[in-house]
C-alpha positions, 0 to 999 in steps of 0.5 A, spaced: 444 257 313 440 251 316 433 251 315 430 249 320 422 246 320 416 250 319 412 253 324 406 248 323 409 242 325 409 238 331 415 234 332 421 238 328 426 233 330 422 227 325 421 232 321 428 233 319 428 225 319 423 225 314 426 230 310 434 227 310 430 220 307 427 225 301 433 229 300 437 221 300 432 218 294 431 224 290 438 227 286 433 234 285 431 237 292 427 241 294 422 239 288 415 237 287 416 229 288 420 230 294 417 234 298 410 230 297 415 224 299 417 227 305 410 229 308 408 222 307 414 219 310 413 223 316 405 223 316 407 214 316 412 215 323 407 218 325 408 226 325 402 230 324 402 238 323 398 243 328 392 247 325 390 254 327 386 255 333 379 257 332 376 264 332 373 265 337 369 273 336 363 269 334 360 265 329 360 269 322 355 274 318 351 272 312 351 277 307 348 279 300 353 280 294 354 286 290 356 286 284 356 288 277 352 281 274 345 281 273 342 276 276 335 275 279 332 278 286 329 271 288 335 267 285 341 271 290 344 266 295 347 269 301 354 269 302 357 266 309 363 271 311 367 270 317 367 274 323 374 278 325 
């Protein structure tokens, strides 16, 4: 099964370069180590990662938690939810 790169990624062909210089250094891959030296090697050729477009339903509603503490009417902070 060939894995190929994940959807947020911008350029999938230096991706799998990147990730064939990571499975070359490290004995041990996937692992923690070189996945974290496989992004930074692709962020340094230059690759960058898309990021999910904005929603556009309007802005977001502030409201008042609920919840069992006790806590002051004065002291309650709003909570900023988002739309959608």
């Amino acid at each position: 099964m060939k894995s190929s790169a994940p959807k947020n990624v911008a350029n999938p062909s230096l991706y799998a370069k990147a990730k064939a210089k990571a499975k070359s250094k490290f004995d041990v891959y996937p692992s923690a180590y070189a996945n974290a030296y496989m992004v930074k090697e692709y962020k340094k050729m230059g690759g960058t990662y898309k990021t999910p477009k904005k929603m556009n339903k309007g802005g977001a509603v502030f409201i008042k938690p609920k919840g069992c503490g006790a806590v002051m009417e004065s002291k309650r902070k709003m909570v900023k939810v988002p739309r959608g």
